[in-house]
N, C-alpha and C positions, 0 to 999 in steps of 0.2 A: 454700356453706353457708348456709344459710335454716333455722335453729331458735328457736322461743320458751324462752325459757328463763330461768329467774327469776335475781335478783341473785347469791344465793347461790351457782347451779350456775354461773353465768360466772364467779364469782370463784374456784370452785375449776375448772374447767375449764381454764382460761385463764391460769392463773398468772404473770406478770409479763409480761403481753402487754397490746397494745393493742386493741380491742377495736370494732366499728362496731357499733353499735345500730338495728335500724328499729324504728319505728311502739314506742318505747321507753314503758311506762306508770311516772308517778311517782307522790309522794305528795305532799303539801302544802309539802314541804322541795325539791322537786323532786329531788328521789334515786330513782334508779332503781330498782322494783321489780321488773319483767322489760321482754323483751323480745326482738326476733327476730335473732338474729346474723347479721349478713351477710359481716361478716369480721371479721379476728384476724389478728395478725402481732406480732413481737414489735419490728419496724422502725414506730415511728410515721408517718413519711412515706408506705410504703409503706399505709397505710388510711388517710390523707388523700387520697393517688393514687387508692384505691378509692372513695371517699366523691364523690369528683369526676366519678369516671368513671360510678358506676351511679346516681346523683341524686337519692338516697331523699329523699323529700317529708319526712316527721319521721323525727329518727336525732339523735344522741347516741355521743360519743366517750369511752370508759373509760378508766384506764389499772388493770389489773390489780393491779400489783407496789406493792413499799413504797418511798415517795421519800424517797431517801439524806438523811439529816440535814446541815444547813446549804444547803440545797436551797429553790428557790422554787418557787411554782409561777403563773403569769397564765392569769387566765380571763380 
């Protein structure tokens, strides 16, 4: 899968899934405004496995879904 596709249509596309971003364009916040999907999975590992494997130069990791209250999150 190789589509550009803006924030919006990944986030309803993609619904509680994890998400791999190439050549990802932001905005001054750095928040994703599109970019080209190269995978999706709703197993995180499983598109870090990917992210390692295929070595996208610039890319960006999403997570779709909503993180369960009393939840952290470390960037």
């Amino acid at each position: 899968m190789k589509e550009d596709l803006s924030f919006s249509e990944i986030m309803k596309r993609f619904d509680s899934e994890w998400v791999l971003i190439g050549d990802p364009e932001t905005d001054d916040g750095f928040n994703i405004k599109h970019g080209v999907v190269l995978w999706h999975s709703k197993d995180r590992d499983e598109v870090y496995r990917k992210a390692r494997e295929i070595k996208p130069v610039h890319s960006a990791i999403l997570y779709t879904g909503k993180i369960p209250e009393g939840e952290a999150v470390v960037l």
